[in-house]
Every structure is written in structure tokens, then in C-alpha cells.
C-alpha positions as protocol buffer text, in pm:
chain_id: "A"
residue {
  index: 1
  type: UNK
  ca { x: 0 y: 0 z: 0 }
}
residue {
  index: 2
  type: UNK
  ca { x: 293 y: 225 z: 54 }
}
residue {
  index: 3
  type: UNK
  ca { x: 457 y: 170 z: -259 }
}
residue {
  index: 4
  type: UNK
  ca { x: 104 y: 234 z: -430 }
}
residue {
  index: 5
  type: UNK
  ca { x: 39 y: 544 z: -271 }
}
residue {
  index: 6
  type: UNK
  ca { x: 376 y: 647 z: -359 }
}
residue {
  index: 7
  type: UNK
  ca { x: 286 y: 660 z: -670 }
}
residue {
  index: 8
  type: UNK
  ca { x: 39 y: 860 z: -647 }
}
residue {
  index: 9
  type: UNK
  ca { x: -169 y: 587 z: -902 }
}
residue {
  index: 10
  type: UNK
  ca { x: -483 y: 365 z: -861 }
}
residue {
  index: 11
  type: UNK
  ca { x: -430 y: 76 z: -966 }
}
residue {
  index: 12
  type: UNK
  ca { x: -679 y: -209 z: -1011 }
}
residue {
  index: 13
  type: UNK
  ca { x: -771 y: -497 z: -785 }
}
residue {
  index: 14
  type: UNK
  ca { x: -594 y: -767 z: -939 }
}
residue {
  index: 15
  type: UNK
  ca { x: -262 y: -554 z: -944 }
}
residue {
  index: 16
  type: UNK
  ca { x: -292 y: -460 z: -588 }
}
residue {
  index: 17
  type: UNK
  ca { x: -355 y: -852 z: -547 }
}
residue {
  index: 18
  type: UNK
  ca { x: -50 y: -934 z: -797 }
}
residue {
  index: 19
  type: UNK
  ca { x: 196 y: -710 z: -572 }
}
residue {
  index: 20
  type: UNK
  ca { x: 72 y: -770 z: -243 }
}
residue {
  index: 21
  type: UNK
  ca { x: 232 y: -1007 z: -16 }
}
residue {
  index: 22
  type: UNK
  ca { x: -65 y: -1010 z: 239 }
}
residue {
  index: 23
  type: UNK
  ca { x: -363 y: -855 z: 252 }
}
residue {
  index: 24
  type: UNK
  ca { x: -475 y: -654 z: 622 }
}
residue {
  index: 25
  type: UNK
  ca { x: -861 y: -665 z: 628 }
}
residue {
  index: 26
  type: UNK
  ca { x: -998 y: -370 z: 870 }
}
residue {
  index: 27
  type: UNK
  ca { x: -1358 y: -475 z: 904 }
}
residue {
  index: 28
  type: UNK
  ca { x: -1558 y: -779 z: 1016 }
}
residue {
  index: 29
  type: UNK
  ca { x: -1643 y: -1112 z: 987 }
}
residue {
  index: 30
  type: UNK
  ca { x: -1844 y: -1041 z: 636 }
}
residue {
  index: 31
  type: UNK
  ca { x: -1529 y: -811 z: 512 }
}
residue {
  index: 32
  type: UNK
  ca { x: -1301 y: -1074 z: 564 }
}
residue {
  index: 33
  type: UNK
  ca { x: -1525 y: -1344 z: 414 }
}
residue {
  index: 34
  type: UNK
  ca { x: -1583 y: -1124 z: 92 }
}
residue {
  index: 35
  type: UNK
  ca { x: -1150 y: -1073 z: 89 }
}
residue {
  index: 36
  type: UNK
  ca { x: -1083 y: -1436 z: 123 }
}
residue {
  index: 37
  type: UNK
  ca { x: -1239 y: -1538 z: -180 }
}
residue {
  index: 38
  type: UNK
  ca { x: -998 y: -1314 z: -415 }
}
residue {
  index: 39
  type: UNK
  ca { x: -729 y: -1366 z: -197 }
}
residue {
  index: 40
  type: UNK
  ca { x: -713 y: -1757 z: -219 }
}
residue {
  index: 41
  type: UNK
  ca { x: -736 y: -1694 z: -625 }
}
residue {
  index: 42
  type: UNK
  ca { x: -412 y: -1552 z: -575 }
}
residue {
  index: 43
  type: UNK
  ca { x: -295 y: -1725 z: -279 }
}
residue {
  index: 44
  type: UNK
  ca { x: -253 y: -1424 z: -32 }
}
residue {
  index: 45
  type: UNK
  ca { x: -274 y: -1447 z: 329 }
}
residue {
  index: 46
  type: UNK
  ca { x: -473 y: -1212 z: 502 }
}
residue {
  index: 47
  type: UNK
  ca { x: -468 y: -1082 z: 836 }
}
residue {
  index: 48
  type: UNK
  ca { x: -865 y: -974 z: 997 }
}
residue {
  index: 49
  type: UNK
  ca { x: -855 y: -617 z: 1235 }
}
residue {
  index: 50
  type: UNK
  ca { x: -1194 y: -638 z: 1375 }
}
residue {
  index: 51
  type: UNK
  ca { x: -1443 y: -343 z: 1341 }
}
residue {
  index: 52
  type: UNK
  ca { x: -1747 y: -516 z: 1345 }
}
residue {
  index: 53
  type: UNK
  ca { x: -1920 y: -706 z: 1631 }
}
residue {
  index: 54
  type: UNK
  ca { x: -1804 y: -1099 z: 1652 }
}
residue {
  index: 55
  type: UNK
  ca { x: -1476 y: -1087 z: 1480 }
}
residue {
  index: 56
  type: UNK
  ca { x: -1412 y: -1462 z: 1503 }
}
residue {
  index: 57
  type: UNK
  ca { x: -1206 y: -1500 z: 1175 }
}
residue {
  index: 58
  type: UNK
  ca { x: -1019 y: -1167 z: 1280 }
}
residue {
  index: 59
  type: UNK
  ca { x: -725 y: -1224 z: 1461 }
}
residue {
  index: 60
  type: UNK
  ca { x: -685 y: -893 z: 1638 }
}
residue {
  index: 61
  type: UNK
  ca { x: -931 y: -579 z: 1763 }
}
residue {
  index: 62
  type: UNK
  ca { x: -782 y: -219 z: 1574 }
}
residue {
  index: 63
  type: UNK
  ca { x: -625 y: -150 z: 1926 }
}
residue {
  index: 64
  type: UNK
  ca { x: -381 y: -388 z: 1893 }
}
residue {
  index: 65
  type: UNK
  ca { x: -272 y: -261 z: 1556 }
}
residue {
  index: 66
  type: UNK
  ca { x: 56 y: -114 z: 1611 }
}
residue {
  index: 67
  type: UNK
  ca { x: 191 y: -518 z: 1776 }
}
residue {
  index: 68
  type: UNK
  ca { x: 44 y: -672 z: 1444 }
}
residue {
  index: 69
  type: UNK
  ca { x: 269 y: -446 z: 1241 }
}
residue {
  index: 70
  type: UNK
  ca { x: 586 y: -527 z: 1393 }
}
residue {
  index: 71
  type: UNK
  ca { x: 498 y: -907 z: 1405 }
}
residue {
  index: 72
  type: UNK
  ca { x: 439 y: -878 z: 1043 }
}
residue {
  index: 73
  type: UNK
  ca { x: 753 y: -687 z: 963 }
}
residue {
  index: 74
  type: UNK
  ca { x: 953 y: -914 z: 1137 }
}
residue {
  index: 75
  type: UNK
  ca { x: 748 y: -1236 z: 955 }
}
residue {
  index: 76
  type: UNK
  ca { x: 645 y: -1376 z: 1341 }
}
residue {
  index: 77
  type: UNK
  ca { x: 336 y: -1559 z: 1224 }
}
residue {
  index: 78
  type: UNK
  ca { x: 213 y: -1877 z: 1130 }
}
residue {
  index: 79
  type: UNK
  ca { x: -28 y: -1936 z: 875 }
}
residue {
  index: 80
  type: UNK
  ca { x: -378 y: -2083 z: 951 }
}
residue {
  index: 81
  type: UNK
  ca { x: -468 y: -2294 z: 570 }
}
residue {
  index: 82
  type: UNK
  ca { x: -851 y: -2310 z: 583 }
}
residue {
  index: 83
  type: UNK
  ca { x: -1073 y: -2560 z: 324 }
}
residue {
  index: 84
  type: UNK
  ca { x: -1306 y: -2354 z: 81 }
}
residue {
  index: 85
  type: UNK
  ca { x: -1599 y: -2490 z: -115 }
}
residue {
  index: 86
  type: UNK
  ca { x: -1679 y: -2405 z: -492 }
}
residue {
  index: 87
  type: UNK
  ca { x: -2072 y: -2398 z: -575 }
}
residue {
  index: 88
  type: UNK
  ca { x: -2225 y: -2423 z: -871 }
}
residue {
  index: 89
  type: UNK
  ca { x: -2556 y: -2316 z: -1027 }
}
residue {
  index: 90
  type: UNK
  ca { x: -2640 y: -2535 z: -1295 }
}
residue {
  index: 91
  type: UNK
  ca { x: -2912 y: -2425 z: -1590 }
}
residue {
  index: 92
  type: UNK
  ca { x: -3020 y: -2644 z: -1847 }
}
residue {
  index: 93
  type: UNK
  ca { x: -2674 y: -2865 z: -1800 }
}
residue {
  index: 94
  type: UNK
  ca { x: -2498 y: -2521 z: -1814 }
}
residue {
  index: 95
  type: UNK
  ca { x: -2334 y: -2379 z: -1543 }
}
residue {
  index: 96
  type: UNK
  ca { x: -2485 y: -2026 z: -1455 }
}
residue {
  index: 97
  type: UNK
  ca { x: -2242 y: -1909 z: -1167 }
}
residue {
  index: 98
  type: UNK
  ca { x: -1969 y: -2047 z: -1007 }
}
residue {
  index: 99
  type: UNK
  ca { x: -1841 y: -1919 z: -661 }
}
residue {
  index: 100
  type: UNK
  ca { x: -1587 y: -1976 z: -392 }
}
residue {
  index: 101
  type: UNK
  ca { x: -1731 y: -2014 z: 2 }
}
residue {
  index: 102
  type: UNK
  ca { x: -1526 y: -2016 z: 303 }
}
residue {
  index: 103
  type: UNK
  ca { x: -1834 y: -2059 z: 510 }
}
residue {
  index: 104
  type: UNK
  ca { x: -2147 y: -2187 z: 352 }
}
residue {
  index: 105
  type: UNK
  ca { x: -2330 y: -2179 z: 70 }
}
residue {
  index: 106
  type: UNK
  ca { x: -2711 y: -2164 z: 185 }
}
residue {
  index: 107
  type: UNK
  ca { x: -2997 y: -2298 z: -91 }
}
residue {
  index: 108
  type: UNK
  ca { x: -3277 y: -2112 z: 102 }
}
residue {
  index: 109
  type: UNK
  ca { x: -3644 y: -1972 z: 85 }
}
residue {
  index: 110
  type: UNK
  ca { x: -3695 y: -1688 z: -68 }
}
residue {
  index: 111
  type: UNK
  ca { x: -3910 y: -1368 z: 23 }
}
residue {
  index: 112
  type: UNK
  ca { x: -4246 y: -1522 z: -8 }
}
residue {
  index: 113
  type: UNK
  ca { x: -4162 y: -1732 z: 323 }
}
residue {
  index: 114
  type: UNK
  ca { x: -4332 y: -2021 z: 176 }
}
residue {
  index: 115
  type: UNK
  ca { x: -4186 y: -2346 z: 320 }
}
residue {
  index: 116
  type: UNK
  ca { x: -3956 y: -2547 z: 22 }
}
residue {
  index: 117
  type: UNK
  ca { x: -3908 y: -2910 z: -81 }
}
residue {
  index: 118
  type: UNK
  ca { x: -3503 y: -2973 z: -126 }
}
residue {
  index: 119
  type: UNK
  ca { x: -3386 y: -3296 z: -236 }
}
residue {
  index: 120
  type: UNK
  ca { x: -3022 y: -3394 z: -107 }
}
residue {
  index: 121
  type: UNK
  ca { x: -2807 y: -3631 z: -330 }
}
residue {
  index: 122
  type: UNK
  ca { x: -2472 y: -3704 z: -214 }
}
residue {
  index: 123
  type: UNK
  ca { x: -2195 y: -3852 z: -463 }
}
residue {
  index: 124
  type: UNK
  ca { x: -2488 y: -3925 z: -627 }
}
residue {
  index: 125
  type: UNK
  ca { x: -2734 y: -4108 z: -405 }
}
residue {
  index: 126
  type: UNK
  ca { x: -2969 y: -3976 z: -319 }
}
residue {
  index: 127
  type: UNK
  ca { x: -3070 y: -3923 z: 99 }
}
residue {
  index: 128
  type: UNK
  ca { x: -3355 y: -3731 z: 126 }
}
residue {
  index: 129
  type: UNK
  ca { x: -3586 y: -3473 z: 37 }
}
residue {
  index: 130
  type: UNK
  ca { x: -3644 y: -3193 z: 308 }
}
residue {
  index: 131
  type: UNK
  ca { x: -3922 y: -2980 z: 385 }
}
residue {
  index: 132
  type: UNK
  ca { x: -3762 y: -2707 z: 556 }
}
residue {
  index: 133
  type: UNK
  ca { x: -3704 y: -2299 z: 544 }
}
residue {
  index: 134
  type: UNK
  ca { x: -3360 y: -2407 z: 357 }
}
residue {
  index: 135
  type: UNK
  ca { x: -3041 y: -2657 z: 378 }
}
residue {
  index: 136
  type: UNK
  ca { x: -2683 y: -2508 z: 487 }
}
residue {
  index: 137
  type: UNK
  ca { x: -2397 y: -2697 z: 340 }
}
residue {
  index: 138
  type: UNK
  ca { x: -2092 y: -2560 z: 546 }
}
residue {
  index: 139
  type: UNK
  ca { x: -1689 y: -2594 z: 540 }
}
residue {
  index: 140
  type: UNK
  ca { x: -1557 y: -2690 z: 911 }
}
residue {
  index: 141
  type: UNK
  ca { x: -1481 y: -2292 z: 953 }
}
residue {
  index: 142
  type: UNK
  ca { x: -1857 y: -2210 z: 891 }
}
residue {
  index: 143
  type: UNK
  ca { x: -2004 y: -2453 z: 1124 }
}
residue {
  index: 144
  type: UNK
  ca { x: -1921 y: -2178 z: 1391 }
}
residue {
  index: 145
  type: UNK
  ca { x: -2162 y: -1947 z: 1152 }
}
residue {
  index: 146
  type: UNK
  ca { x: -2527 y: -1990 z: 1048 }
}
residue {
  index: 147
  type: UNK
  ca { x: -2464 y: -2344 z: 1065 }
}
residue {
  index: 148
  type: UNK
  ca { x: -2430 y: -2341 z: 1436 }
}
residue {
  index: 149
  type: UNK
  ca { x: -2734 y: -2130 z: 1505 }
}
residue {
  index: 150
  type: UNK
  ca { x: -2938 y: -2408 z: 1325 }
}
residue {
  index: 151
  type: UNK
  ca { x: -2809 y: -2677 z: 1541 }
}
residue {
  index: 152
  type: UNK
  ca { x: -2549 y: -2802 z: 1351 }
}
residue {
  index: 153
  type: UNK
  ca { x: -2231 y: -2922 z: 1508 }
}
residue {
  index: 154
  type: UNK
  ca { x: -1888 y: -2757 z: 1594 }
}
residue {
  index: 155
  type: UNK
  ca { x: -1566 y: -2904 z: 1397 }
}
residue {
  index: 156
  type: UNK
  ca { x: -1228 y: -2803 z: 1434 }
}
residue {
  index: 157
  type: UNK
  ca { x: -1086 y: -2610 z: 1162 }
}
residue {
  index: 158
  type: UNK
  ca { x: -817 y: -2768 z: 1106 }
}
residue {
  index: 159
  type: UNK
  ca { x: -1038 y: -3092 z: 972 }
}
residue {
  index: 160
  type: UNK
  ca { x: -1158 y: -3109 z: 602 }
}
residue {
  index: 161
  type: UNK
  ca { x: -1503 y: -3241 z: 572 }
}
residue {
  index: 162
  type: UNK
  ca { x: -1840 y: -3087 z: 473 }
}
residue {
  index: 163
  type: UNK
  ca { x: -2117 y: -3032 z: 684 }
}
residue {
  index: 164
  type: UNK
  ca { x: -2497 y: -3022 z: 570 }
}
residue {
  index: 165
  type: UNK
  ca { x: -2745 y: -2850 z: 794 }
}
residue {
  index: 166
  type: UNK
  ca { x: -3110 y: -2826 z: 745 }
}
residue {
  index: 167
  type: UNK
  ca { x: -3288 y: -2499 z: 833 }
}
residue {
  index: 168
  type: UNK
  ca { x: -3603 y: -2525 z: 1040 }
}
residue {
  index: 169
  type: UNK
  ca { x: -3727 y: -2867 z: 878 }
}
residue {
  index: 170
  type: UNK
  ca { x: -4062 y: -2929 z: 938 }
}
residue {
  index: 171
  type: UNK
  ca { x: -4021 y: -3275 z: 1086 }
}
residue {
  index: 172
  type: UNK
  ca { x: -3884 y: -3456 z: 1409 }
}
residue {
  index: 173
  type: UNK
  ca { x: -3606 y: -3660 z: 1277 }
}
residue {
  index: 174
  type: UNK
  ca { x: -3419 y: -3447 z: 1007 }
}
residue {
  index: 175
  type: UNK
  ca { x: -3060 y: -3394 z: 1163 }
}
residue {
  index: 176
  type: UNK
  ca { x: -2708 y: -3237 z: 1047 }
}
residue {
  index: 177
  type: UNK
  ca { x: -2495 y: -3484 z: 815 }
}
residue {
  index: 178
  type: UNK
  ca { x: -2106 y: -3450 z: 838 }
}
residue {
  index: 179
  type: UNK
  ca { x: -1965 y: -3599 z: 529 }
}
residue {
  index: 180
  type: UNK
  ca { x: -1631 y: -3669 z: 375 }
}
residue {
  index: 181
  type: UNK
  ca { x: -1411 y: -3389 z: 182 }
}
residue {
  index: 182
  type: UNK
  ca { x: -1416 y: -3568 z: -116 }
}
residue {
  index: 183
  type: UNK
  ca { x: -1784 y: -3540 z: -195 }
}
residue {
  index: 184
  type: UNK
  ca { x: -1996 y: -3395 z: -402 }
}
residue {
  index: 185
  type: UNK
  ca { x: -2361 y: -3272 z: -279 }
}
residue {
  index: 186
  type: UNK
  ca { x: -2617 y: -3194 z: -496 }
}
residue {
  index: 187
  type: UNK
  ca { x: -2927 y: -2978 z: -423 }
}
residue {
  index: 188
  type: UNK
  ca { x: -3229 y: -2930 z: -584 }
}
residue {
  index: 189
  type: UNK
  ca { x: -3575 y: -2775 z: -589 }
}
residue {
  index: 190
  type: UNK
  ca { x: -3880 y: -2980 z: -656 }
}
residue {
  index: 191
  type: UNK
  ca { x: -4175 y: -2721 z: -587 }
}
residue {
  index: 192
  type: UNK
  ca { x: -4304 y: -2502 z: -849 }
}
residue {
  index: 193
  type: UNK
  ca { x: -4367 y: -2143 z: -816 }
}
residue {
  index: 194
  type: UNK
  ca { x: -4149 y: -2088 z: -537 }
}
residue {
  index: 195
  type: UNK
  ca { x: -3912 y: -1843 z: -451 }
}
residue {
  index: 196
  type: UNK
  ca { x: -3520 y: -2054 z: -388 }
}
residue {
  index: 197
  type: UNK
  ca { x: -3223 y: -1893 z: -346 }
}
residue {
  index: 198
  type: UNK
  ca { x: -2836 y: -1929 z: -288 }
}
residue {
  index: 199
  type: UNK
  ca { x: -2667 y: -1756 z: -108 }
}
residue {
  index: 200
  type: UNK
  ca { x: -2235 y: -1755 z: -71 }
}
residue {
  index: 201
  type: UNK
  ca { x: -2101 y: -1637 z: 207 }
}
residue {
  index: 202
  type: UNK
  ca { x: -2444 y: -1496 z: 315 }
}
residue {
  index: 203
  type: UNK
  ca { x: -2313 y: -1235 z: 43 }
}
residue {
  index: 204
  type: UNK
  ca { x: -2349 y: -1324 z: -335 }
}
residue {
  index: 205
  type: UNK
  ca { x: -2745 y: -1449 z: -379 }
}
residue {
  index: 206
  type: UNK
  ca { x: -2824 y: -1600 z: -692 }
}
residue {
  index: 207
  type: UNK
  ca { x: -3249 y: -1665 z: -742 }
}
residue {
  index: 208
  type: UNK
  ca { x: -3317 y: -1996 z: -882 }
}
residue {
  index: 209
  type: UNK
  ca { x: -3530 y: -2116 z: -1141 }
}
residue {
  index: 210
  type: UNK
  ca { x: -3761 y: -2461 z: -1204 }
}
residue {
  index: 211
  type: UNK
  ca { x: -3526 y: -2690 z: -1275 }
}
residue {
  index: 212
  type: UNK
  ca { x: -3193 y: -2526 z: -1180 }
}
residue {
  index: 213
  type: UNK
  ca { x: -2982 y: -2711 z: -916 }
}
residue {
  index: 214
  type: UNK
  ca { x: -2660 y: -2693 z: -712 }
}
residue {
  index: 215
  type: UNK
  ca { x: -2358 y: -2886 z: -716 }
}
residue {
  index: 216
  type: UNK
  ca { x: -2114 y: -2863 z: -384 }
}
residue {
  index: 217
  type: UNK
  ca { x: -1738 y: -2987 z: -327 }
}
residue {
  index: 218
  type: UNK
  ca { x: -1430 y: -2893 z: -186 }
}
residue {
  index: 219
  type: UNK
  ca { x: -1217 y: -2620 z: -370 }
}
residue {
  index: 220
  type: UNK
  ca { x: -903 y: -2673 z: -499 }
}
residue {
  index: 221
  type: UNK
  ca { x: -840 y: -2301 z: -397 }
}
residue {
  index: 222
  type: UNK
  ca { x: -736 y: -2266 z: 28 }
}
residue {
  index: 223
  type: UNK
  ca { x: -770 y: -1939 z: 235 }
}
residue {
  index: 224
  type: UNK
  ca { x: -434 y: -1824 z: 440 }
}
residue {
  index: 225
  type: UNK
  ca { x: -543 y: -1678 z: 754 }
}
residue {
  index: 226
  type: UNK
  ca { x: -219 y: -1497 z: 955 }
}
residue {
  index: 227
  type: UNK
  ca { x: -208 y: -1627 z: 1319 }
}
residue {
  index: 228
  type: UNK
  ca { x: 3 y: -1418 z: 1537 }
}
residue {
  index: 229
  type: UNK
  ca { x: -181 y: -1419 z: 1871 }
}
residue {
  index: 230
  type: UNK
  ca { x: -116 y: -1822 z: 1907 }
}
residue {
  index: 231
  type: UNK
  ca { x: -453 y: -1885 z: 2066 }
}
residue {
  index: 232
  type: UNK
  ca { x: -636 y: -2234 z: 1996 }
}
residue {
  index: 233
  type: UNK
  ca { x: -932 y: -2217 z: 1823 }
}
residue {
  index: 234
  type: UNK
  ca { x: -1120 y: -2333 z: 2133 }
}
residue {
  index: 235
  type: UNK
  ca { x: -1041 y: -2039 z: 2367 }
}
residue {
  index: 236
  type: UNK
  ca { x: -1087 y: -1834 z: 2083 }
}
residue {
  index: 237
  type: UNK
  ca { x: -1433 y: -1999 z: 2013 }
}
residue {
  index: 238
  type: UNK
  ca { x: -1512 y: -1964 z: 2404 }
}
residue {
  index: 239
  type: UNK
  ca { x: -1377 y: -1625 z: 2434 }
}
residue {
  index: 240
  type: UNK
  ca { x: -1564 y: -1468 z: 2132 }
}
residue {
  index: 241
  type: UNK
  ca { x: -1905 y: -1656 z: 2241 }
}
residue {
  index: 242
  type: UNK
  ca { x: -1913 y: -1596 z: 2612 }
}
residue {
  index: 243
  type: UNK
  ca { x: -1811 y: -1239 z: 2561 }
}
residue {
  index: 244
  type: UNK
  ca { x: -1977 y: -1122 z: 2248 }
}
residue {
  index: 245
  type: UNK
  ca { x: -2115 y: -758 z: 2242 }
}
residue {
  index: 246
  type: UNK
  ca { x: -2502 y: -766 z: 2080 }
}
């Protein structure tokens, strides 16, 4: 950033991502979700400041700014690799959109608040169809995130796995599914004239059509978090839970 403003130049987002050898995020949790998918395209880690409420991907609040910098000039960090999911939106055998997740990628209601029908395939087979306000499929780092508020389980970062979480289902036995790496989920629609969406991130949202469905795996593509403060993730996760501002 110095050398840019040096310059006295804008430059573009992929430069700044070409010349960068991190990237500092000021912001929170949904800023640093929204930077990690362009910075594991280029394979920069990034470093969370939190300005926002939770902060659990951020590694630091902005009053500990001025420790971060030296740590980082002197290179006294470890890096945190986290598993990503790609999603696809699939149209007449076409593929719509295509999108990187480092949390979940949610195939939900939409603003008609009609209950929807979801069938679940998984490497192909399929396991059931749910009646529910949506289903979460979520990378071990998300199932701290929506995933958790619907009941699904905790997992430990450092695993790779997927995690598929249904959303309010309208029946007493649908529970979360935990599922290897290596798959590939599939979700689709079977009502008519109803509003489904996806959502990435809880960012990108993508309104579906009859017929359209989603295809879910693991991402070739990792996100670098910077870890300087050497906390686990479970004080971290009972820290940022027990304490958290509303």
C-alpha cells in the first residue's frame, strides 16, 4: 500500500492482489469473508482487524494494531490454511455461476416465506428430500456461523469435511450430516412457483429457477489466515461466544 500510494496511481484490484504479499482486512467477519475469496485466487494471506461485532475470523481488535505491524515486519506468524468450497448453479446442463465459500453456501427460501421441498443427493445417491425454510452446506470454519445457530455441530478447523445443515425442517427426525471432503452434494428444488435462493457467504445471492440445481465440493483453492496471537481455536471460540457484544 505504501509503494502504491507512492505513486500517487490507482491501480486495479488484481494488481494490488498481484503485488501484495498479504492482505490486512480492517472490518468484520463479512469483510473478511468477501476478501478471502480473491485472496485464495491468488494465494494471499490475510490478516482480519476487527471493526465489526463478533470478529471470530479476525485475529486482532484495531487496538492492537501497532503489535500486528511489527509481528508482520519481522514475519512472526504462522499461517492458519482453511478448506473452501466451490458452488455451482447449474441451468439447463450449463453452469450459470460459479463461486468460492469459506463458510457456507445456503440454498434457502426466498421472500415469499413459503416453506420449500429440497432434495439432497450425495456422490450421487440420493438421501432425502427436506421440507424445511432451507439446507446449509458448510466448510468446518462455517459450522461456527449460520450453521451453528441451526443446530449443527462444531468441527475443528483444522479438519476437512463438509457439513450439511437443514434450516427449520418441518419434521422430528431431520438432523445435520457431516460428510467426507471428497464429496460432491447436490441440491435441488422440486416445488413449483417458489421463490429458492443461494446464497455464498451470506453475500453473493443468486435466485433460482424450475429446474436449476446446485452442485457442492471442496475447492481446490485454500484461504491463508495470519495467526500471530497463538490462541487455539477453542479459547478463541469460548472467548468470542461468552463475551460477544449484541
Amino acid at each position: 500500500v505504501y509503494q502504491i500510494c507512492q505513486l500517487g496511481t490507482l491501480s486495479s484490484e488484481n494488481e494490488i492482489f498481484n503485488k501484495s504479499d498479504l492482505i490486512l482486512v480492517l472490518g468484520g467477519d463479512g469483510t473478511i469473508l468477501h476478501t478471502s475469496r480473491k485472496a485464495a485466487e491468488y494465494q494471499k494471506p490475510l490478516l482480519g482487524i476487527n471493526l465489526g461485532h463478533l470478529g471470530f475470523l479476525a485475529e486482532a481488535e484495531m487496538a492492537n494494531l501497532p503489535s500486528i505491524l511489527d509481528s508482520l515486519s519481522c514475519k512472526s506468524y504462522k499461517i492458519d490454511r482453511r478448506m473452501m468450497l466451490e458452488a455451482k448453479v447449474i441451468r439447463n446442463q450449463q453452469i450459470l455461476k460459479q463461486e468460492l465459500a469459506l463458510n457456507d453456501v445456503i440454498v434457502s427460501k426466498g421472500v415469499n416465506g413459503r416453506i420449500i421441498h429440497l432434495n439432497l443427493k450425495i456422490n450421487g445417491e440420493f438421501v432425502s428430500c427436506y421440507a424445511a425454510d432451507g439446507l446449509l452446506v458448510s466448510t468446518p470454519t462455517g459450522s461456527t456461523a449460520y450453521s451453528l445457530s441451526a443446530g449443527g455441530p462444531v468441527i475443528d478447523p483444522g479438519m476437512e469435511c463438509l457439513l450439511v445443515t437443514p434450516v427449520c425442517p418441518h419434521t422430528l427426525t431431520s438432523r445435520p450430516i457431516v460428510t467426507h471432503a471428497s464429496s460432491l452434494i447436490e441440491i435441488e428444488g422440486t416445488d413449483k412457483n417458489r421463490d429458492i435462493q443461494i446464497s455464498i457467504d451470506g453475500q453473493q445471492i443468486v435466485n433460482l429457477a424450475e429446474g436449476d440445481h446446485i452442485s457442492i465440493e471442496k475447492s481446490a483453492l485454500k484461504t491463508h489466515l495470519i495467526r500471530i496471537s497463538g490462541c487455539s481455536f477453542y479459547n478463541i471460540l469460548r472467548y468470542k461466544f461468552s463475551t460477544r457484544k449484541e
